[in-house]
Every structure is written in structure tokens, then in C-alpha cells.
NUDREN-472639 format. One record per residue: residue number from 1; x negated, y negated, z of N, C-alpha, C, O in turn. Coordinates in steps of 0.02 Angstrom, whole numbers, padded with zeros to 5 digits. Atoms other than C-alpha are relative to their C-alpha. Last residue first. Layout:
% NUDREN-472639
> k | neast | nnorth | nup | caeast | canorth | caup | ceast | cnorth | cup | oeast | onorth | oup
> NUM | X | Y | Z | X | Y | Z | X | Y | Z | X | Y | Z
...
//
This chain:
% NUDREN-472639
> k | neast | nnorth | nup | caeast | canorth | caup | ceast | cnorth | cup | oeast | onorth | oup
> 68 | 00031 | 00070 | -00029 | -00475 | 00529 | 01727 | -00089 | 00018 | -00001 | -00129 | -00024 | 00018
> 67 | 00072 | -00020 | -00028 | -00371 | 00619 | 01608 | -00015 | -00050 | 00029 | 00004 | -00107 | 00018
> 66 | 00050 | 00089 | -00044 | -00194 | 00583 | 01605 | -00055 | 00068 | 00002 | -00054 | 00127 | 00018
> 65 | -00012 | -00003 | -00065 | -00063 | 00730 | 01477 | -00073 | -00057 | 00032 | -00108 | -00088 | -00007
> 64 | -00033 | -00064 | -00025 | 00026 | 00709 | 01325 | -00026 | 00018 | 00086 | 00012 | 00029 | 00133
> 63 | 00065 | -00040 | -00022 | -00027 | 00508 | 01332 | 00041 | 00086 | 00025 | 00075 | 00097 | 00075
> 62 | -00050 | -00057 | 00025 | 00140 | 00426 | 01253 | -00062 | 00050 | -00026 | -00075 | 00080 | -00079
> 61 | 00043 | -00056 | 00050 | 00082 | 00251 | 01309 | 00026 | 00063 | -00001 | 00077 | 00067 | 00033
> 60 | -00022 | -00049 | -00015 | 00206 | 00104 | 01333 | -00062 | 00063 | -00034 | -00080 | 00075 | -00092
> 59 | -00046 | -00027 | 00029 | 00102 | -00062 | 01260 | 00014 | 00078 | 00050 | -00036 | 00101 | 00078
> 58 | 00035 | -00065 | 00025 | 00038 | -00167 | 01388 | 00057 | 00028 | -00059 | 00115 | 00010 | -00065
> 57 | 00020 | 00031 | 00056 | 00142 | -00337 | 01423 | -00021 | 00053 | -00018 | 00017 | 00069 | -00065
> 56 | -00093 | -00023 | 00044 | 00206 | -00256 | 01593 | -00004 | -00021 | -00086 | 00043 | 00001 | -00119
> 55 | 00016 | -00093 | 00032 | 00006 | -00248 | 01630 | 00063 | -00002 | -00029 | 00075 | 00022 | -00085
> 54 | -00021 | -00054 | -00042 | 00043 | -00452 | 01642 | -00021 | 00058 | -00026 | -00039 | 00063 | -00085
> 53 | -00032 | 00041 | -00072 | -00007 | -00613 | 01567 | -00007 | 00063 | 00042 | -00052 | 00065 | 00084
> 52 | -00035 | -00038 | -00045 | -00102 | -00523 | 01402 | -00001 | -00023 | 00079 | -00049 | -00019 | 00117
> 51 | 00027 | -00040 | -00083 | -00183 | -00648 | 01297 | 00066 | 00044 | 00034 | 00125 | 00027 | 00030
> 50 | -00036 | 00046 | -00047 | -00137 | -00654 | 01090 | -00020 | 00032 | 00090 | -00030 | 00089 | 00111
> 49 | 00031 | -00019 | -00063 | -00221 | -00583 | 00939 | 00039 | -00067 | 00056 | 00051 | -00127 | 00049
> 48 | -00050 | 00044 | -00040 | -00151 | -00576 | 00766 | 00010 | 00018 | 00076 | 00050 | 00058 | 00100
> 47 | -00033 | -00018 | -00049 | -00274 | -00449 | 00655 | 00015 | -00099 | 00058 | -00020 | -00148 | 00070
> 46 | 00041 | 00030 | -00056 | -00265 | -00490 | 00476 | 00020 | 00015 | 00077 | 00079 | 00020 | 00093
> 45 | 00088 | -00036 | -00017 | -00223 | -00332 | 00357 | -00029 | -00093 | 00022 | -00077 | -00116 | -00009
> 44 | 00007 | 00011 | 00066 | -00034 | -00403 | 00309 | -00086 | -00026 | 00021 | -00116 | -00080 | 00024
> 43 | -00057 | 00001 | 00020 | -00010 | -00401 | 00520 | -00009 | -00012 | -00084 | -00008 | -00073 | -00087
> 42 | 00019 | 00036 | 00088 | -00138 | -00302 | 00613 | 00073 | -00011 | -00026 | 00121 | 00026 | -00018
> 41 | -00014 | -00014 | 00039 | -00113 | -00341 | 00807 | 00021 | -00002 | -00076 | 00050 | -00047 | -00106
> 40 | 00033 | 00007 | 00064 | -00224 | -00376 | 00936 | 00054 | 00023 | -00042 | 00064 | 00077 | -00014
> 39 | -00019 | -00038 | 00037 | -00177 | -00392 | 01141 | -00026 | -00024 | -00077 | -00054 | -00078 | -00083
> 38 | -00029 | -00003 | 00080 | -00294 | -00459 | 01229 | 00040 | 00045 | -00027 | 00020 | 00103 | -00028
> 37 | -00027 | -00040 | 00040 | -00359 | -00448 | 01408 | 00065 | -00018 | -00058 | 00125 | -00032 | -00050
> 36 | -00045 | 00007 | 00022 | -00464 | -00590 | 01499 | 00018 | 00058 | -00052 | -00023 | 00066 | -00098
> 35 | -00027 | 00005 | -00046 | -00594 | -00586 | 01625 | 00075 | -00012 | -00038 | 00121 | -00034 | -00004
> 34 | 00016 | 00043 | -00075 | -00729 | -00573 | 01487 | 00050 | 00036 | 00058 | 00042 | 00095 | 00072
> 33 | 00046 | 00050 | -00005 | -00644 | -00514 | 01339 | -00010 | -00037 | 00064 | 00027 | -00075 | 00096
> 32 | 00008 | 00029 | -00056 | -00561 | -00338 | 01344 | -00040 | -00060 | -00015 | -00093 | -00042 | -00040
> 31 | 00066 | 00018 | 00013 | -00459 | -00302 | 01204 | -00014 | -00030 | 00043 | 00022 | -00076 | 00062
> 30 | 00004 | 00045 | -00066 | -00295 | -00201 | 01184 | -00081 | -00021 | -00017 | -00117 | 00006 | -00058
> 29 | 00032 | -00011 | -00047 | -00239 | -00123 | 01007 | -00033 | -00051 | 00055 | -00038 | -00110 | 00038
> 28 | 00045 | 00057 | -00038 | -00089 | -00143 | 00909 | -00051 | 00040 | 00056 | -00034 | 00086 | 00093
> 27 | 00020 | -00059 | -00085 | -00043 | -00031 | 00778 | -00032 | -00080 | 00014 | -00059 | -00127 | -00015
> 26 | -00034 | 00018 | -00045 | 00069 | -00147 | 00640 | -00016 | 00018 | 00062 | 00017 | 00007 | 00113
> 25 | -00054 | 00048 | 00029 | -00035 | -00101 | 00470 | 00047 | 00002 | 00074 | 00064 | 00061 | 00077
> 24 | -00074 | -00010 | 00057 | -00162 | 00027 | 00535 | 00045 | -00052 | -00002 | 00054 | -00070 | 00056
> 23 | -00052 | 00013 | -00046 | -00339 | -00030 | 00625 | 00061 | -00012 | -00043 | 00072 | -00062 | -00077
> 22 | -00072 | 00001 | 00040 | -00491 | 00038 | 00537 | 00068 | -00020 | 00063 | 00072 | 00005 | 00120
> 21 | -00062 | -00059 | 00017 | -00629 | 00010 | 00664 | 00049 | -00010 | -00048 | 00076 | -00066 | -00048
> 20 | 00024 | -00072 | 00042 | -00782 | -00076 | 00671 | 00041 | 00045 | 00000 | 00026 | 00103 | -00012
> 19 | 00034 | -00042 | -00016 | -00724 | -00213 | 00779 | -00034 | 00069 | -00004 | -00053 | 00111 | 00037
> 18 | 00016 | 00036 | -00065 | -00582 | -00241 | 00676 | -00052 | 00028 | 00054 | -00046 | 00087 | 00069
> 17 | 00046 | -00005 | -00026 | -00545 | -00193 | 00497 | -00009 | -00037 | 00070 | 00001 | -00097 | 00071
> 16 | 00029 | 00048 | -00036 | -00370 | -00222 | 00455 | -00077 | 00045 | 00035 | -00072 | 00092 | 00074
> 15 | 00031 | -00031 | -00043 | -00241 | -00118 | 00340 | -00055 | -00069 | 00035 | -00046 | -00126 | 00014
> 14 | -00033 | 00029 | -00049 | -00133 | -00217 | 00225 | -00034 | 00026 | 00056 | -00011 | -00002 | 00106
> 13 | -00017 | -00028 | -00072 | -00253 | -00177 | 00088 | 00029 | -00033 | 00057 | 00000 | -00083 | 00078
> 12 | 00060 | -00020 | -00067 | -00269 | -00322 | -00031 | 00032 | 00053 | 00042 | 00085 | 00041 | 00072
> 11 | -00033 | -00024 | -00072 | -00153 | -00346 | -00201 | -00065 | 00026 | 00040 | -00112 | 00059 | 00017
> 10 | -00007 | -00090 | -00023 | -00240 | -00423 | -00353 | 00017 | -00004 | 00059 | 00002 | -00052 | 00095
> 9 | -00036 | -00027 | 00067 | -00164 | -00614 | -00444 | -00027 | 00091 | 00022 | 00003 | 00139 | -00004
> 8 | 00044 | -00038 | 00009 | -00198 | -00724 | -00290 | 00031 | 00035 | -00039 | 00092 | 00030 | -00038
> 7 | 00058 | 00028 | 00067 | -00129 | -00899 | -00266 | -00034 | 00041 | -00001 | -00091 | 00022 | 00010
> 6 | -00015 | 00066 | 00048 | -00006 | -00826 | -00118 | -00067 | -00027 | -00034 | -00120 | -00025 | -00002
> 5 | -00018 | 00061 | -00038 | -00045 | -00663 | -00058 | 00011 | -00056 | -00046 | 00006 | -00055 | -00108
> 4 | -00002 | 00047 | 00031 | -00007 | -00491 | -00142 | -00016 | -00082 | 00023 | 00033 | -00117 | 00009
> 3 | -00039 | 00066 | 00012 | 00006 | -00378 | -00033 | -00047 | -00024 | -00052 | -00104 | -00004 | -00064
> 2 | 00047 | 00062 | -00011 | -00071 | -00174 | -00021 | 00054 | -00058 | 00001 | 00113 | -00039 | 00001
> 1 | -00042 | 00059 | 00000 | 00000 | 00000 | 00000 | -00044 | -00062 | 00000 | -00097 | -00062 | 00031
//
């Protein structure tokens, strides 16, 4: 799948490189900076990063079972 953006004539991967990772079209991942936690998410393959107030902000995880 790719877009199209405005004043461009070939379509770009919607996907998102970030910190050396592939990061899929809407997955969000967390990010620790400093004393401050991030959320990140790729939207038309840029990632769209915002601070996390609360853990209730986290995304729900759907871990089969906790390692520690």
C-alpha cells in the first residue's frame, strides 16, 4: 500500500521507519525520553508523537502470559 501526497506524482510507503525499526501504518509504540514517556504513532508513514500524562494513556496489552 502506499499515498500519494500533495505535489507528488509516485506513491510512498505508509509504513514508518523509527528508531531503526519498521513501525506498521497505525501501531503505536511508547518512548522513553529522559523523565518523559511518549507515545508515537505512524500516520501516512510519519510517526506523530505526543507525551504520556498518565499509565491510563498506555495502550491495553494482550501479553498471553507476564514475564518478569
Amino acid at each position: 500500500h502506499g499515498i500519494i501526497r500533495p505535489n507528488e506524482c509516485c506513491s510512498q510507503c505508509t509504513d514508518c521507519l523509527f528508531e531503526g525499526r519498521v513501525v506498521l501504518e497505525r501501531e503505536t509504540v511508547s518512548l522513553n525520553v529522559g523523565d518523559i514517556c511518549r507515545l508515537c504513532t505512524c500516520q501516512a508513514g510519519e510517526m506523530k508523537c505526543r507525551n504520556v500524562v498518565t499509565a491510563q494513556e498506555c495502550p491495553r496489552l494482550r501479553c498471553e502470559k507476564t514475564e518478569i
